[in-house]
ROLUM-338136 format. One record per residue: x, y, z of N, C-alpha, C in turn; residue in one letter. Coordinates in steps of 0.02 Angstrom, whole numbers, padded with zeros to 5 digits, always signed. Example, Ala and Ser with C-alpha at 12.3 -4.5 7.8 and 13.67 -1.06 7.14 Angstrom:
+00660-00284+00390+00615-00225+00390+00660-00165+00390a/+00642-00112+00354+00684-00053+00357+00645+00002+00394s/
***
This chain:
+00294-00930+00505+00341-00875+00515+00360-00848+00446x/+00365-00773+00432+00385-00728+00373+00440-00743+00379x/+00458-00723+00319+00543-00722+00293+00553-00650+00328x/+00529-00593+00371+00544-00542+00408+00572-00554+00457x/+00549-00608+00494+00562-00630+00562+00555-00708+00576x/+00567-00726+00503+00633-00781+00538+00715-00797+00553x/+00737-00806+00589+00794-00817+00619+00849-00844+00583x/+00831-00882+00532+00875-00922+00481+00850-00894+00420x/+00827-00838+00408+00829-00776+00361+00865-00735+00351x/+00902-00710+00394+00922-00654+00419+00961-00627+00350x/+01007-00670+00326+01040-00616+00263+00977-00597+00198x/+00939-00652+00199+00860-00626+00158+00832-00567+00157x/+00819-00577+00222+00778-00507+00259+00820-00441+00243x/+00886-00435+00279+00917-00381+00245+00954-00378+00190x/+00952-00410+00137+00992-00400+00079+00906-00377+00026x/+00853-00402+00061+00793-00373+00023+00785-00274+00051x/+00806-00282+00122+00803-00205+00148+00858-00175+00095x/+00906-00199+00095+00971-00170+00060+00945-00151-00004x/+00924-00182-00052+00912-00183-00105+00829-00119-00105x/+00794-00129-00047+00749-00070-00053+00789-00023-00044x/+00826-00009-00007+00861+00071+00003+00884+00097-00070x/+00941+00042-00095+00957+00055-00167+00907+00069-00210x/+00878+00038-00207+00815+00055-00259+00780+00140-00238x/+00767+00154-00172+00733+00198-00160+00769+00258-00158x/+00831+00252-00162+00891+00305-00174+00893+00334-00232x/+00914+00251-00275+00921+00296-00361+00837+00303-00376x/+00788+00303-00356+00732+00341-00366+00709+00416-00378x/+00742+00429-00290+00750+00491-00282+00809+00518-00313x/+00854+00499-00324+00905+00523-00371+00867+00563-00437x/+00837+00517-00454+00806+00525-00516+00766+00582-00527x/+00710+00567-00479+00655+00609-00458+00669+00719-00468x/+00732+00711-00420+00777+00758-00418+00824+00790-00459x/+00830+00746-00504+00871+00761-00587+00942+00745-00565x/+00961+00718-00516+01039+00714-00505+01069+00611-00534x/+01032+00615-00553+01045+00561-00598+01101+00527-00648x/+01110+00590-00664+01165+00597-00705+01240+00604-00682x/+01227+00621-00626+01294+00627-00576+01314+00558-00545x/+01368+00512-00585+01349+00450-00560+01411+00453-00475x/+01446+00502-00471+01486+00510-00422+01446+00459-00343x/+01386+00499-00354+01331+00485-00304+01313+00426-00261x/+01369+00385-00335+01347+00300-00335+01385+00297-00243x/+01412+00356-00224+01460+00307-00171+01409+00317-00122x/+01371+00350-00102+01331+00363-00058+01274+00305-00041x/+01297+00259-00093+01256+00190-00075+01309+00140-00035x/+01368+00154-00009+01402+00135+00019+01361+00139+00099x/+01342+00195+00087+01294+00192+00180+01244+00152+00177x/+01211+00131+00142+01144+00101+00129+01187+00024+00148x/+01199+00015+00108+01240-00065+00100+01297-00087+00169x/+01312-00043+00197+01359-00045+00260+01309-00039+00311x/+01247-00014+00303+01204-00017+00365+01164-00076+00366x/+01139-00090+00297+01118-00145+00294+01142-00212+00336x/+01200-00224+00317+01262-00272+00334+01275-00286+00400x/+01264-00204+00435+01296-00189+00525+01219-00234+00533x/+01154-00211+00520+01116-00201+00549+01098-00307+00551x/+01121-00315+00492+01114-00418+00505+01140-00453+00533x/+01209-00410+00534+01239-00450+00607+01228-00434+00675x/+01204-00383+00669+01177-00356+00751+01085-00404+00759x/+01067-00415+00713+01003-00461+00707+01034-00521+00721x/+01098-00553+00677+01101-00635+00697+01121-00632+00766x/+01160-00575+00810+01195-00594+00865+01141-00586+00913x/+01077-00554+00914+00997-00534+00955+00994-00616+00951x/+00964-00631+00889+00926-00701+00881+00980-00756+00895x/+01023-00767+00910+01047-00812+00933+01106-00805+01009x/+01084-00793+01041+01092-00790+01088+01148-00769+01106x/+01172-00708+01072+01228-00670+01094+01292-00708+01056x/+01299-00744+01022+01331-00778+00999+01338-00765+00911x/+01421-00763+00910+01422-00746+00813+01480-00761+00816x/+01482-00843+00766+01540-00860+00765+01572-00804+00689x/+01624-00809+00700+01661-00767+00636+01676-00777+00574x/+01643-00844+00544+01638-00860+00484+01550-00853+00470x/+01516-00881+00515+01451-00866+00503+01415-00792+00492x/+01477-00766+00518+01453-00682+00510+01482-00645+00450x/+01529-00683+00440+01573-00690+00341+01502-00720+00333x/+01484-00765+00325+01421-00787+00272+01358-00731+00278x/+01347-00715+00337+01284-00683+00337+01277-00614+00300x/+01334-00603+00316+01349-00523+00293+01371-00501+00211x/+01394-00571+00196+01413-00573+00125+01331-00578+00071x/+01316-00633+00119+01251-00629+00090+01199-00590+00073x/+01195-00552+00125+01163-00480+00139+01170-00449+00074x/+01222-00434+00049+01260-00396+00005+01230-00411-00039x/+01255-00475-00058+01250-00499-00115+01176-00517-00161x/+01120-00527-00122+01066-00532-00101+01035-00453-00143x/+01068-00394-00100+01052-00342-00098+01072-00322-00177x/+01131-00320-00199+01149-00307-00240+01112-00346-00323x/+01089-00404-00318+01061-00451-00354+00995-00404-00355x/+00981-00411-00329+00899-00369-00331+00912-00309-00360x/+00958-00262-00335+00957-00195-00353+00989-00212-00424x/+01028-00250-00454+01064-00253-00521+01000-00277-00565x/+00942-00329-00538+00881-00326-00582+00838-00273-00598x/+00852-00238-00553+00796-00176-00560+00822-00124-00620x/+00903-00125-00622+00944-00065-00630+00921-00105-00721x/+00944-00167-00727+00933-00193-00781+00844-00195-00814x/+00820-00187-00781+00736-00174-00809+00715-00106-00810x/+00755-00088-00774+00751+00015-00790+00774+00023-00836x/+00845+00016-00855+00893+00008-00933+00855+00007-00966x/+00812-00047-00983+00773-00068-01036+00752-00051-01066x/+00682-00026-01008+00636+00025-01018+00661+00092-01027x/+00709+00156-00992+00726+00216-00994+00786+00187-01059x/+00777+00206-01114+00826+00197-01153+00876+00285-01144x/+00846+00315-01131+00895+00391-01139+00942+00388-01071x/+00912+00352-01030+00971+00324-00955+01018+00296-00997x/+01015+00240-01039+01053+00205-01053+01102+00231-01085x/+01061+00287-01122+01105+00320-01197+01157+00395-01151x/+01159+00394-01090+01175+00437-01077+01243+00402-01035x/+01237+00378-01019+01283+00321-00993+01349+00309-01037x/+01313+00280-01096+01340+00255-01149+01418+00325-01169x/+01355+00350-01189+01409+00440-01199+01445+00473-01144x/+01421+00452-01091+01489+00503-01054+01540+00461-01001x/+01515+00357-01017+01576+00347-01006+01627+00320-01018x/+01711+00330-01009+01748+00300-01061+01736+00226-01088x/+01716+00192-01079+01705+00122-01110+01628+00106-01130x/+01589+00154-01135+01515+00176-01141+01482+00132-01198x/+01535+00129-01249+01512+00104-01309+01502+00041-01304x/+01523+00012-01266+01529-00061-01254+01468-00106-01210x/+01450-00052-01187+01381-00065-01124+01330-00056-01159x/+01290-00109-01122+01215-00123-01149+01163-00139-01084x/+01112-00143-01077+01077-00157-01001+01092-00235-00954x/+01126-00265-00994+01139-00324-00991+01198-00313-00940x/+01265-00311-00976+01328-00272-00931+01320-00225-00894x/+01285-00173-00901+01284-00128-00830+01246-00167-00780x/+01205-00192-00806+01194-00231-00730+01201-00279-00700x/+01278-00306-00744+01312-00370-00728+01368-00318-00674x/+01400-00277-00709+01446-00227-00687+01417-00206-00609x/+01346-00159-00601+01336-00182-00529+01318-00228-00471x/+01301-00291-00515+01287-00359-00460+01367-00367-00429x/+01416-00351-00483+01485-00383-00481+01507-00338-00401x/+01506-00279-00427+01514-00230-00380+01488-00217-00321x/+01429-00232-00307+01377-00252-00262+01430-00298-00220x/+01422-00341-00240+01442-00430-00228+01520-00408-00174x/+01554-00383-00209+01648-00379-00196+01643-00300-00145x/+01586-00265-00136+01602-00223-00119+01557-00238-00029x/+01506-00282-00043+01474-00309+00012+01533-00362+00051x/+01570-00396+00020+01644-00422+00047+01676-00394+00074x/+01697-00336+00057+01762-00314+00110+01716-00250+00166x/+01668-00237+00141+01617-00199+00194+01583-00259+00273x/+01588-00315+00251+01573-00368+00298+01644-00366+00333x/+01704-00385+00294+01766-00392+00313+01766-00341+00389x/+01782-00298+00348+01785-00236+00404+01754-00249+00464x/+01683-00257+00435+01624-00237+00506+01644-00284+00552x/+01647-00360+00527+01670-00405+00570+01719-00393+00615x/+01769-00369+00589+01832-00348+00637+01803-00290+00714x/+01763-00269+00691+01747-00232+00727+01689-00238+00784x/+01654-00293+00746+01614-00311+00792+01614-00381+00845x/+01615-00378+00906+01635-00438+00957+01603-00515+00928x/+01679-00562+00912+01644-00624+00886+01648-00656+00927x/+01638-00736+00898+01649-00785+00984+01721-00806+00960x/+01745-00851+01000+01815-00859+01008+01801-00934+00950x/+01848-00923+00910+01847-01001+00841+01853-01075+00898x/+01900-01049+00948+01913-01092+00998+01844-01117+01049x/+01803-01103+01074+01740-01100+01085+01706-01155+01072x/+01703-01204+01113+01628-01255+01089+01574-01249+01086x/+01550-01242+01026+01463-01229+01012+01407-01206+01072x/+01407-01153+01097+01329-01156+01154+01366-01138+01208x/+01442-01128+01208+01476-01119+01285+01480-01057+01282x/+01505-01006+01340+01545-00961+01326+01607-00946+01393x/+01625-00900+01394+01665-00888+01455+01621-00859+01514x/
***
């Protein structure tokens, strides 16, 4: 069995989808010249919140309708975090290589001088990470868990 469709993958699987979207976003960002507009960055908020919906709607398929509410804190955090790790390597080996990304960065933002490819892409794992947290937070609330009270395999 792939790490696609195994069952005890699940934050793998989508924190690697997560991290393709990011990646395939600031691509086209790029591609398009809007690059420079880092405003944009929020629009990866959909990428990373769909990601997230879409693993817990996978763990609650693959296991039998069932999501306890800390396991879906882990899954979903993971997702994120997962996602964000990948996309902060990439962002950091693009740095590298595009030095005029870097140098443009540097200059237009207030603490610019201080960043190097190293920190910016510590700065978005961090962000990634804390922002995949309270985006799980949320979703959880919103999405039907099992009762904490609940013995393993029962339901009502």
């Amino acid at each position: 069995m792939n790490l696609f469709q195994n069952p005890n993958r699940i934050a793998e699987n989508y924190g690697l989808k997560i991290a393709g979207g990011l990646i395939a976003f600031f691509v086209v960002m790029k591609l398009v010249g809007l690059i420079h507009i880092y405003e944009l960055r929020f629009l990866n908020v959909f990428i990373q919140v769909g990601g997230i919906y879409f693993a817990l709607k996978k763990f609650r398929e693959t296991h039998e309708d069932h999501m306890n509410y800390f396991r879906a804190l882990i899954t979903g955090v993971a997702a994120g975090a997962i996602g964000a790790a990948v996309f902060a390597l990439f962002i950091f080996i693009y740095l590298s290589v595009d030095a005029s990304l870097m140098q443009g960065i540097i200059d237009n933002e207030p603490m610019g001088r201080y960043l190097n490819p190293y920190i910016t892409a510590f700065m978005v794992a961090l962000e990634g990470l804390f922002a995949g947290l309270l985006f799980t937070f949320i979703i959880i609330n919103f999405v039907d868990t099992d009762d904490v009270n609940d013995p393993q395999g029962e339901s009502k």
